[in-house]
C-alpha positions as a Python dict, from the first residue, in 0.01 Angstrom:
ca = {
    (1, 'X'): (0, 0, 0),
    (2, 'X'): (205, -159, 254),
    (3, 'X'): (105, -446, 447),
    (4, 'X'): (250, -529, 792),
    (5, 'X'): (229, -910, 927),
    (6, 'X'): (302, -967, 1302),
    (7, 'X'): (283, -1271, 1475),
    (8, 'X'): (-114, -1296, 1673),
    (9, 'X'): (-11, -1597, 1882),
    (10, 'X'): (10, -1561, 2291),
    (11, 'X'): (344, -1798, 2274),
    (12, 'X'): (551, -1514, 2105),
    (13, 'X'): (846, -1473, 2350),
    (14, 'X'): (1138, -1204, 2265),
    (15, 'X'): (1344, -1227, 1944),
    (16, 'X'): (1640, -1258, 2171),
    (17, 'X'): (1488, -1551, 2367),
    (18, 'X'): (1435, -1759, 2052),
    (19, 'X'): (1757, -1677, 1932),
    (20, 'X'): (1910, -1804, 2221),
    (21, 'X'): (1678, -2139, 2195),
    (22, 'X'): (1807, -2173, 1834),
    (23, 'X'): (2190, -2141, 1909),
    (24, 'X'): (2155, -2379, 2231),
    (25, 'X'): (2012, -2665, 1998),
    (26, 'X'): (2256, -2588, 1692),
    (27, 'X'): (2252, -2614, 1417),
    (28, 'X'): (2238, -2956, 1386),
    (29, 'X'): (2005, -3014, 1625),
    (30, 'X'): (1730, -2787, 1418),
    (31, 'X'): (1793, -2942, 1088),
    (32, 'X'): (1696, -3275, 1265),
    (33, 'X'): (1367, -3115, 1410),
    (34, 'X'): (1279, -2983, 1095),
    (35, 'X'): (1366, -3264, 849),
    (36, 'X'): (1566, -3560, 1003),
    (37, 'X'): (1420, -3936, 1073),
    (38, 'X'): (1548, -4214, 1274),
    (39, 'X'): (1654, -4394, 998),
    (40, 'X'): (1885, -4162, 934),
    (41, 'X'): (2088, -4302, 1203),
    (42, 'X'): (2005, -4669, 1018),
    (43, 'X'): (2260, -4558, 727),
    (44, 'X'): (2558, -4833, 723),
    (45, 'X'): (2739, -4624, 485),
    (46, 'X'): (3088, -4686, 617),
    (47, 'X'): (2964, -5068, 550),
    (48, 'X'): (2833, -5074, 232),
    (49, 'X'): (3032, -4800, 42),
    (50, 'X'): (3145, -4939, -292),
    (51, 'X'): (3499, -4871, -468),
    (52, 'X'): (3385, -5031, -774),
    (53, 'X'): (3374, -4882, -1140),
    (54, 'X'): (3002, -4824, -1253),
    (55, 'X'): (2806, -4591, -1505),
    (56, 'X'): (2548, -4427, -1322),
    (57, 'X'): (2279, -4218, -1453),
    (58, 'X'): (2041, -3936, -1256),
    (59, 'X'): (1780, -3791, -1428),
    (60, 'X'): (1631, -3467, -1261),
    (61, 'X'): (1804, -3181, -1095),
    (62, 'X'): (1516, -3099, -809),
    (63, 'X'): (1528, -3173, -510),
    (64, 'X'): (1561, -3552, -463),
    (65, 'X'): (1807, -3550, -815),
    (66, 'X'): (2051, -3309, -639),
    (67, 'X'): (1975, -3514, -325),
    (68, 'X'): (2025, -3838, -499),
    (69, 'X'): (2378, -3699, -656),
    (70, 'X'): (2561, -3585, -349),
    (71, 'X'): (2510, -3893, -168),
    (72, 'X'): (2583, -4124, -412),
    (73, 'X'): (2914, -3943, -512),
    (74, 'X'): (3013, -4041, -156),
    (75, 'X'): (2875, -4431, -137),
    (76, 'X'): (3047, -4479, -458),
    (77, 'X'): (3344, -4241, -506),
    (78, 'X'): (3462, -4446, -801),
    (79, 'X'): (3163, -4456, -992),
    (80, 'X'): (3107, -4225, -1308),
    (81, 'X'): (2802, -4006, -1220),
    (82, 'X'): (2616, -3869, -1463),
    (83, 'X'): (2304, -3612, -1377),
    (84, 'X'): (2101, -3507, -1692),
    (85, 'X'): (1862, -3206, -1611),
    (86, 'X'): (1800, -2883, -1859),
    (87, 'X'): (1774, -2643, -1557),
    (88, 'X'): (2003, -2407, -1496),
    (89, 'X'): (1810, -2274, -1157),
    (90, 'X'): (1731, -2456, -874),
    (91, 'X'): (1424, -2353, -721),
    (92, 'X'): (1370, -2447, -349),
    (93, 'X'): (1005, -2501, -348),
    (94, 'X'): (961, -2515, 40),
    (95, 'X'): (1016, -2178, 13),
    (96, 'X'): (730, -2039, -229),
    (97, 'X'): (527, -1991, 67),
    (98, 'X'): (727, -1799, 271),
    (99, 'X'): (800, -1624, -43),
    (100, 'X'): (396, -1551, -128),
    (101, 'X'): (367, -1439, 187),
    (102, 'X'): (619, -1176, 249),
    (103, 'X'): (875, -1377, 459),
    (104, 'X'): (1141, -1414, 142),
    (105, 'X'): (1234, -1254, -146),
    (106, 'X'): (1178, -1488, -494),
    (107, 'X'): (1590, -1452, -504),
    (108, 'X'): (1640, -1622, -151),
    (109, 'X'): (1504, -1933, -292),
    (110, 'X'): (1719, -1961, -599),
    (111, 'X'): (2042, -2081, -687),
    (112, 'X'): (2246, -2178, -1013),
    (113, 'X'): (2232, -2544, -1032),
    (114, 'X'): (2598, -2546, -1148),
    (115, 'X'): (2712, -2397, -773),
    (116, 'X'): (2502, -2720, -630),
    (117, 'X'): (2638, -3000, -815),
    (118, 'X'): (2857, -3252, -643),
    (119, 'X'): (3252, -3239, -738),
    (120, 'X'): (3364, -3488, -1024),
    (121, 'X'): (2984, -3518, -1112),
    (122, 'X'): (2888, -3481, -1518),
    (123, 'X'): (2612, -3252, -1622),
    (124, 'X'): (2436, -3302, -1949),
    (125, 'X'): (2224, -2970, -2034),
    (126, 'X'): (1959, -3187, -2224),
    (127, 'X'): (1635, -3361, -2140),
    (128, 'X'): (1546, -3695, -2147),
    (129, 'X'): (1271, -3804, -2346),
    (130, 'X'): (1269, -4190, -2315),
    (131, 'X'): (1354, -4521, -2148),
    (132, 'X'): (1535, -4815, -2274),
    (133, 'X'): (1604, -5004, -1980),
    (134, 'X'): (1623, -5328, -2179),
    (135, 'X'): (1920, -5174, -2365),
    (136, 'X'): (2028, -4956, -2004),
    (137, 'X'): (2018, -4633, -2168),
    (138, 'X'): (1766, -4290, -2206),
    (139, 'X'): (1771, -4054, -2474),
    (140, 'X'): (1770, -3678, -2487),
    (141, 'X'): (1578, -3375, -2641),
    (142, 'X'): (1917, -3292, -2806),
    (143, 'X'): (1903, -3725, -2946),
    (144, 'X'): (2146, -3818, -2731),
    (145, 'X'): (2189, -4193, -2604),
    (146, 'X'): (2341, -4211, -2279),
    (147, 'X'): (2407, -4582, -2118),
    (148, 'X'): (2425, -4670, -1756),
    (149, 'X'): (2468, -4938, -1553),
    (150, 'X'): (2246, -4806, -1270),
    (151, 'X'): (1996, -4554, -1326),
    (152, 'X'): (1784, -4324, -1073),
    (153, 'X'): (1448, -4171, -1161),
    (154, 'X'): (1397, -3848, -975),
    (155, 'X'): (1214, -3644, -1238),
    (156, 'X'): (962, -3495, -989),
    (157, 'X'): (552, -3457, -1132),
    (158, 'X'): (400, -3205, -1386),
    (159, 'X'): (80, -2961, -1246),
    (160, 'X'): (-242, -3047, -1459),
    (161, 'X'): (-429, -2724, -1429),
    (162, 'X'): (-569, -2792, -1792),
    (163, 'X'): (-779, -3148, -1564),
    (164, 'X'): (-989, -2849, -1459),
    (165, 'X'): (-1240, -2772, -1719),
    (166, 'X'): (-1222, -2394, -1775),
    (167, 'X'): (-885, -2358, -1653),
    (168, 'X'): (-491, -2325, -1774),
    (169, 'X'): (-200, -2229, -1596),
    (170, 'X'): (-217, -1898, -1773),
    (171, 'X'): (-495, -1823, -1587),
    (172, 'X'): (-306, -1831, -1238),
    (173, 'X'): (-277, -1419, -1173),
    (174, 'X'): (-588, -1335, -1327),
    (175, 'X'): (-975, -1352, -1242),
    (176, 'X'): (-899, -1388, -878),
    (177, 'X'): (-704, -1688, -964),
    (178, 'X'): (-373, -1791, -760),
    (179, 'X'): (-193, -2063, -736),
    (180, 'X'): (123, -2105, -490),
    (181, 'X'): (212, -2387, -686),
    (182, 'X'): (291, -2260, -1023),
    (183, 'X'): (659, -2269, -1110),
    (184, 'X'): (861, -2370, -1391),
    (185, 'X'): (1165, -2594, -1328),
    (186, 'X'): (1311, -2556, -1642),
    (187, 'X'): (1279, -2227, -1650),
    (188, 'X'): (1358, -2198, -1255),
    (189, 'X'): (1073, -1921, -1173),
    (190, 'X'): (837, -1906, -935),
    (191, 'X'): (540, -1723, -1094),
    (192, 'X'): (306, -1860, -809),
    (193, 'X'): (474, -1744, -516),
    (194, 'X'): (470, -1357, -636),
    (195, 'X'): (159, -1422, -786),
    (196, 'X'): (9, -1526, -447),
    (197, 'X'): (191, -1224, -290),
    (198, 'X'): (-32, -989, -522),
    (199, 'X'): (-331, -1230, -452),
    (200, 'X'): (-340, -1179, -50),
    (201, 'X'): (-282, -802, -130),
    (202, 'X'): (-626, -776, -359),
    (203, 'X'): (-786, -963, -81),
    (204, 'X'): (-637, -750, 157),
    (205, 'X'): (-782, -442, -21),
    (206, 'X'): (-1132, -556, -142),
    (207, 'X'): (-1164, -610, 264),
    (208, 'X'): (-1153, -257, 303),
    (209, 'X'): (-1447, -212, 111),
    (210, 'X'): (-1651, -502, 120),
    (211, 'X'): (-1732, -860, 212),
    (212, 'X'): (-1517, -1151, 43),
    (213, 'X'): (-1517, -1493, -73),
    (214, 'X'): (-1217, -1720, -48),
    (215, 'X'): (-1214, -2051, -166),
    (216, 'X'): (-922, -2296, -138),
    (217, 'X'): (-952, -2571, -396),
    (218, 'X'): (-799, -2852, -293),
    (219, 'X'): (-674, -3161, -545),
    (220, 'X'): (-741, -3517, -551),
    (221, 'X'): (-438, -3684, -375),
    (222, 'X'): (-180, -3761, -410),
    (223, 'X'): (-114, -3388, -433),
    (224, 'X'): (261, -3257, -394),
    (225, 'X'): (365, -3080, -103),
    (226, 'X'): (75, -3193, 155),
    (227, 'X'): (-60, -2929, 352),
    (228, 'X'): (56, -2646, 133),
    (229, 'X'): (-263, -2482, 73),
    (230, 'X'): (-342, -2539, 443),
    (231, 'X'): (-45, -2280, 497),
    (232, 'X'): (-158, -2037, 254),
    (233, 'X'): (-536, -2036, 446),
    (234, 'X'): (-425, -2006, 773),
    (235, 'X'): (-150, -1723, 686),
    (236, 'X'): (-410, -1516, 470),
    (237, 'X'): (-626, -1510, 703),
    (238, 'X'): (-366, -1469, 952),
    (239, 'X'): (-293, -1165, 774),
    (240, 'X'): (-593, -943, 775),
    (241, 'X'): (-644, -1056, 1155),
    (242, 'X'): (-237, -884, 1175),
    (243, 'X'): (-376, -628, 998),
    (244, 'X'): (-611, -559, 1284),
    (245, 'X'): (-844, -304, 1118),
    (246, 'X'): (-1179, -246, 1135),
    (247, 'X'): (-1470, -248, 861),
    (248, 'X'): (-1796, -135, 994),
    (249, 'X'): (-1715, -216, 1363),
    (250, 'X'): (-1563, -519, 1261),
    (251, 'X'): (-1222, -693, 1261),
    (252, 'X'): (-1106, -686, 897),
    (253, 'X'): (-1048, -1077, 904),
    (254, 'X'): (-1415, -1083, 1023),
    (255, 'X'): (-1516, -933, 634),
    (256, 'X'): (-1361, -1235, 481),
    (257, 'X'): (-1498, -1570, 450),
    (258, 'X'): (-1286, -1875, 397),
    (259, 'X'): (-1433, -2187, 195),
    (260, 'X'): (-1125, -2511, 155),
    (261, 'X'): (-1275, -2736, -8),
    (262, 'X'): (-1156, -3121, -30),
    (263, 'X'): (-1161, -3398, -234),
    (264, 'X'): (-1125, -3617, 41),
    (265, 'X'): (-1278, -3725, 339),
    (266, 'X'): (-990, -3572, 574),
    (267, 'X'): (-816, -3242, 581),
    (268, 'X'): (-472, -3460, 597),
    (269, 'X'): (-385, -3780, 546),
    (270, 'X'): (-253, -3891, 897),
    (271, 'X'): (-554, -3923, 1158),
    (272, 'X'): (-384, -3776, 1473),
    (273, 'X'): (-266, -3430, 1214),
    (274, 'X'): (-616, -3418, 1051),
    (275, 'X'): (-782, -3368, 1380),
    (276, 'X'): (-507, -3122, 1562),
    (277, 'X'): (-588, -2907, 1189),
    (278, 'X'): (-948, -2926, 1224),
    (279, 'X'): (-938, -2779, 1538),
    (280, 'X'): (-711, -2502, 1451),
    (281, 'X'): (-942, -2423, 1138),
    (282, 'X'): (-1222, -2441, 1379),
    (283, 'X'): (-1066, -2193, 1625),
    (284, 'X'): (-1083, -1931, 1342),
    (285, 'X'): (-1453, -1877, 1281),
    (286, 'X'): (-1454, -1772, 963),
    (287, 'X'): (-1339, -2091, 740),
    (288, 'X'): (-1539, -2366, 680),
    (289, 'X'): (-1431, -2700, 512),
    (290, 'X'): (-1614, -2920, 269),
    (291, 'X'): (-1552, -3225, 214),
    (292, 'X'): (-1599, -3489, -65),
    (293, 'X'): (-1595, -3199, -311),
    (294, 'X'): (-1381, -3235, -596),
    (295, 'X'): (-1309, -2919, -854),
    (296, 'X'): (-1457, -3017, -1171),
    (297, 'X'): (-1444, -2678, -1364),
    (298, 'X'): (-1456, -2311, -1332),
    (299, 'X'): (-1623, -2028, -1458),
    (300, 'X'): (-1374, -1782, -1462),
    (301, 'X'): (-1605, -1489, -1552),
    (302, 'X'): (-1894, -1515, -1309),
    (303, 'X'): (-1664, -1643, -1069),
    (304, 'X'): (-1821, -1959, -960),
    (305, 'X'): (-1642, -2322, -900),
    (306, 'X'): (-1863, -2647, -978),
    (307, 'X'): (-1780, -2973, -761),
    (308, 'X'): (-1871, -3308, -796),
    (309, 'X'): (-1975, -3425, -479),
    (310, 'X'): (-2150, -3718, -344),
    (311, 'X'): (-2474, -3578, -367),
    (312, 'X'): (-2411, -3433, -802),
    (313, 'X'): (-2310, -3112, -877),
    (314, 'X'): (-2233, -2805, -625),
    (315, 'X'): (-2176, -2483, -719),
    (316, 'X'): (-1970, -2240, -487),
    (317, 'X'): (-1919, -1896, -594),
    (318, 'X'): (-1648, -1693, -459),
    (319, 'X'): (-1395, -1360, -525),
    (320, 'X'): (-1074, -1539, -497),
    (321, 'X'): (-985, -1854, -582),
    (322, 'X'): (-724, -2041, -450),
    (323, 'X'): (-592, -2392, -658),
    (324, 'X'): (-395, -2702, -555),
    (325, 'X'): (-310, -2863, -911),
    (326, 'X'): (-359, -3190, -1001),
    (327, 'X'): (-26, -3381, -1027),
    (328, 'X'): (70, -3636, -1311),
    (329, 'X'): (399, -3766, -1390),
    (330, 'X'): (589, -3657, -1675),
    (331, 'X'): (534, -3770, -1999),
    (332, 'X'): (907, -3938, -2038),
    (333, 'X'): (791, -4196, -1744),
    (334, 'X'): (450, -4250, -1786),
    (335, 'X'): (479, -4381, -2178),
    (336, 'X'): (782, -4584, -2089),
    (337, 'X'): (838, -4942, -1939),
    (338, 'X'): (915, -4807, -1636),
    (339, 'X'): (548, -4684, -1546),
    (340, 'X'): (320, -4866, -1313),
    (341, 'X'): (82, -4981, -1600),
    (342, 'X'): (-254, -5016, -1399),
    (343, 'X'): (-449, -4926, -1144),
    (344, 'X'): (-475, -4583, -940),
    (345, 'X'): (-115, -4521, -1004),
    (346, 'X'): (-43, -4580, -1375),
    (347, 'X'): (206, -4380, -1535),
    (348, 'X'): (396, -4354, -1240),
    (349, 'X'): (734, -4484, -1208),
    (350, 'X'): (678, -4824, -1060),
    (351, 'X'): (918, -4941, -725),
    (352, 'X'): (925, -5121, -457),
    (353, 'X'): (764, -4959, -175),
    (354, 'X'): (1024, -5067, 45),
    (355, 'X'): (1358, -5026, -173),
    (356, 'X'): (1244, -4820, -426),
    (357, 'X'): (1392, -5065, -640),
    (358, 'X'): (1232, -5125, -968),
    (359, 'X'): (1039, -5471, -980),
    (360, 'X'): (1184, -5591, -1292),
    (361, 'X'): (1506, -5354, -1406),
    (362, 'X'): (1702, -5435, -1090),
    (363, 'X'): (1943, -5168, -1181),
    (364, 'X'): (1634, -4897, -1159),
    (365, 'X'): (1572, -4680, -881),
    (366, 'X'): (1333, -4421, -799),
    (367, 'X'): (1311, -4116, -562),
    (368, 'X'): (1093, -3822, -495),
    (369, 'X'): (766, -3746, -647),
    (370, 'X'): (782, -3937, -922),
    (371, 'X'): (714, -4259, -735),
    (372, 'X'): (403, -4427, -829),
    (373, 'X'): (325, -4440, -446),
    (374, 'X'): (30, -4255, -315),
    (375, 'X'): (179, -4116, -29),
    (376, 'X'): (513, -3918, 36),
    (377, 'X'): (520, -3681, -183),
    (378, 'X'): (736, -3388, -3),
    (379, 'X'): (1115, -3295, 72),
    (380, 'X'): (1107, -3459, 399),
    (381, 'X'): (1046, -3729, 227),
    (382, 'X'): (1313, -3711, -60),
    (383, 'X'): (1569, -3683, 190),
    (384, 'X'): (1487, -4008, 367),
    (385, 'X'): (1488, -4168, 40),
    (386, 'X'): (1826, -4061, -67),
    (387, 'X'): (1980, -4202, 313),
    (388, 'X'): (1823, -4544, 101),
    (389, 'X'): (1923, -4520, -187),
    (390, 'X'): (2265, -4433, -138),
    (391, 'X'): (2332, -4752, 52),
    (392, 'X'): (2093, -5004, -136),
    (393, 'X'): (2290, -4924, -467),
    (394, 'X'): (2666, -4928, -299),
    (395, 'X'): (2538, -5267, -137),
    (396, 'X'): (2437, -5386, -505),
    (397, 'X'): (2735, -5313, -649),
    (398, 'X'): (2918, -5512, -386),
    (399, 'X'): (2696, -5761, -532),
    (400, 'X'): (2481, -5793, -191),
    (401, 'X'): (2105, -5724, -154),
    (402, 'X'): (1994, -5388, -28),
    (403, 'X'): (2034, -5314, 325),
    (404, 'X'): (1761, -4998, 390),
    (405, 'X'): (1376, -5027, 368),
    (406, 'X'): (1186, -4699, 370),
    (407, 'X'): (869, -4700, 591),
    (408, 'X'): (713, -4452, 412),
    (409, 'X'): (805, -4144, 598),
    (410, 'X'): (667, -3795, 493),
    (411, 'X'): (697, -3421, 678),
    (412, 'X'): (499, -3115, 625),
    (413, 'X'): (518, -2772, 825),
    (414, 'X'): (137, -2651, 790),
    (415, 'X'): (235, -2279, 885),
    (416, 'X'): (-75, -2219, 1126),
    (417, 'X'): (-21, -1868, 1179),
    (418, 'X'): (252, -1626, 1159),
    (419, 'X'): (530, -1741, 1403),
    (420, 'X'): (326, -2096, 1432),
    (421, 'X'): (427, -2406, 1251),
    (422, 'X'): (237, -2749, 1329),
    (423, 'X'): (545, -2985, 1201),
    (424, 'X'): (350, -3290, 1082),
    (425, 'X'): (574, -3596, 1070),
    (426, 'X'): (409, -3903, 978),
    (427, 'X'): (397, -4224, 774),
    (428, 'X'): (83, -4478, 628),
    (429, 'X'): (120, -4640, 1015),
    (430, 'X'): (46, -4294, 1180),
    (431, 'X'): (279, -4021, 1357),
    (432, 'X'): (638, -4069, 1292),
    (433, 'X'): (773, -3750, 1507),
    (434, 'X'): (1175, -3758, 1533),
    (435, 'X'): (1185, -3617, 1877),
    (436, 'X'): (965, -3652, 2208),
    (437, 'X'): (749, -3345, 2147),
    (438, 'X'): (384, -3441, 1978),
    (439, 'X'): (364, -3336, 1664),
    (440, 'X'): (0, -3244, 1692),
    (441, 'X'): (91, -2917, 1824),
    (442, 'X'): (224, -2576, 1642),
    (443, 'X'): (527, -2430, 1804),
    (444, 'X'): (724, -2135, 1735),
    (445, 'X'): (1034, -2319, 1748),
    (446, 'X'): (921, -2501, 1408),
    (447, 'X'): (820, -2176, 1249),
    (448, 'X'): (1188, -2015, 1314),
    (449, 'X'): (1356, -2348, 1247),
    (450, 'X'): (1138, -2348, 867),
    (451, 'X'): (1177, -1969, 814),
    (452, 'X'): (1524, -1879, 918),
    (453, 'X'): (1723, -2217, 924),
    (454, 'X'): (1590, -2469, 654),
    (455, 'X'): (1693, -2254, 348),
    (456, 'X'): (2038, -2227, 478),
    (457, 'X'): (2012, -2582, 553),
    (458, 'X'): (1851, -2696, 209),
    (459, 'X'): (2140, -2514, 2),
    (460, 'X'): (2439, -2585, 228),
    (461, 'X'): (2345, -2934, 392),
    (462, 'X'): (2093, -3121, 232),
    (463, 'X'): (2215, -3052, -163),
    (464, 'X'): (2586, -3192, -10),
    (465, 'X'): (2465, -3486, 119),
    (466, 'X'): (2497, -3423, 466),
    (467, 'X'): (2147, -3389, 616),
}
């Protein structure tokens, strides 16, 4: 069965017209829409560069460790780099949802990590398993001790499925069960991007036939990738409204019935973006939100989800079931010295909000998800982080205090509808758009900047350094 997706939106233009907008902003100019800050612009990298000799060690090869790497081999071109990671893939994980959906193929969003690494950068094929920052060093899976003299934390989160009671990630596939989460980044699959593909197909044909229940079960935050599962909602049900066929009399979409649930008391974090997204899931009829309701386990065989909420237990049952996993931090962090040791974030890697400096191993840094900050938790944000990092540790070897302060900046393209992206850009002060257009509204521009320029972008800019 084939399924055809076309845009449903009155602001569709001609291919040819956006192509022209594209090329008339560059290339350039789009990778700054989609992804780029002022503080960008804040970088005194020609300033604070450092020629000095230093040991430095990255840990992770996502996102923000690549990141991390490439800028780092520029603000200190005679330092000796060191990035230990077991992953031979890199996965970028922007793209599952384009790839669930039918926009990319699983290959598009993979590369060999090798063909991303910075020049004259070391790669240790190991995993590390523990902090000594009292002694400056980590060890390995394969009992290696490696030494530094600066170190930077980018190992990313884990996905707790199993803090669902009657769920494990083996379930994701099966029972109705998807998750556009699930990957492995060892491994460097995707299993919950094609997964989801064969998901919105089931729903897709059950709708022939019959009614449906969706739910969307949303995480406690901080979740990873904010406004993920918002995407997936909006472009299943975005889908069978494409789809345009009838059951009954009836618009197809009008047979399915859309339940997100949240643990929260907001569908985002940022005020001004949870209202413009409450109106767009309002506009569609057929989803309703609860909120306040946290997952607490599932029965997987009679198909029904049971919530704490504020007033006990809730039951919702449903025929698919959509999950955003609970996010911890990996083990190596959170039983080390490094780890925030109370409070909401314990076991995260503690830093300074500001300088993502480690409070008491100033030779510690920090980037991406593995933060213990509540907040931030995307590739928007990685990429602002690296712009700091790669001049606060050039100015410390120089022996100067750092020079950047991060203000907490976050971006996430809620895909609205296909050919609509509502580019959320945002901090824990409010909106934090880059350019004069409000960020409360979707725009095609966004969705062909995210689809057909951000991958390129990702691989060719963002893993150099350069954006």
């Amino acid at each position: 069965m084939k399924i055809s997706y076309k845009h449903t939106t009155s602001e569709q233009g001609t291919d040819l017209k956006r192509r022209d907008a594209l090329k008339a902003m560059g290339l350039g100019g789009a990778v700054l829409l989609a992804g780029g800050t002022p503080a960008s612009a804040k970088t005194t990298l020609s300033t604070f560069a450092s020629r000095k000799k230093a040991s430095i060690v990255i840990v992770g090869a996502g996102t923000a460790g690549m990141t991390a790497a490439a800028r780092l081999r520029r603000s200190a071109p005679n330092a000796d780099i060191t990035l230990i990671a077991p992953n031979a893939t890199h996965l970028y994980q922007s793209g599952q949802v384009f790839a669930a959906v039918g926009a990319y193929r699983i290959y598009d969003i993979r590369r060999p990590t090798a063909s991303l690494l910075p020049d004259n950068v070391t790669w240790i094929k190991d995993e590390v398993t523990g902090f000594e920052p009292d002694k400056n060093r980590v060890l390995t899976k394969a009992h290696q001790s490696v030494r530094y003299d600066y170190l930077v934390v980018a190992l990313g989160c884990e996905y707790d499925y199993e803090a669902i009671e009657g769920l494990r990630a083996s379930d994701i596939g099966s029972n109705g069960i998807a998750s556009v989460y699930l990957n492995n980044i060892k491994e460097g699959t995707s299993e919950g991007a094609v997964l989801s593909r064969i998901w919105m197909k089931q729903i897709y044909r059950k709708a022939k036939k019959s009614e449906v229940k969706v739910l969307f079960a949303d995480a406690p935050a901080p979740v990873k990738g904010e406004g993920t599962a918002l995407s997936m909602l909006f472009l299943t049900e975005d889908m069978l409204k494409g789809n345009g066929l009838l059951y009954h009399g009836k618009p197809l979409h009008q047979k399915v019935h859309f339940t997100m649930t949240r643990a929260e008391k907001t569908l985002f974090p940022s005020a001004k973006i949870d209202k413009a997204l409450q109106k767009v899931a309002k506009r569609k009829k057929n989803i309703a939100i609860d909120y306040e309701h946290r997952l607490k386990r599932i029965d997987k065989v009679r198909k029904i989800a049971v919530y704490d909420t504020p007033d006990g237990e809730a039951e919702i049952a449903y025929d698919y079931l959509h999950i955003t996993p609970q996010i911890r931090p990996p083990q190596a962090v959170r039983q080390s010295p490094l780890a925030v040791q109370e409070g909401k974030m314990r076991g995260w890697l503690e830093v300074d909000a500001k300088t993502l400096q480690h409070p008491t191993y100033k030779n510690v840094f920090g980037i991406g998800d593995v933060l213990g900050l509540d907040f931030a938790k995307s590739g928007g944000a990685v990429r602002e982080q690296a712009i700091l990092l790669q001049d606060n540790i050039a100015s410390i070897m120089e022996g100067k205090p750092p020079v950047l302060t991060y203000n907490g900046y976050s971006a996430s393209p809620v895909k609205t509808a296909y050919g609509k992206v509502l580019l959320a850009e945002y901090n824990p002060k409010g909106l934090a758009p880059t350019l004069p257009l409000d960020p409360t509204q979707p725009r095609w521009i966004w969705w062909e900047v995210d689809l057909h320029i951000m991958r390129h972008a990702y691989f060719g800019l963002m893993m150099r350094g350069m954006m």
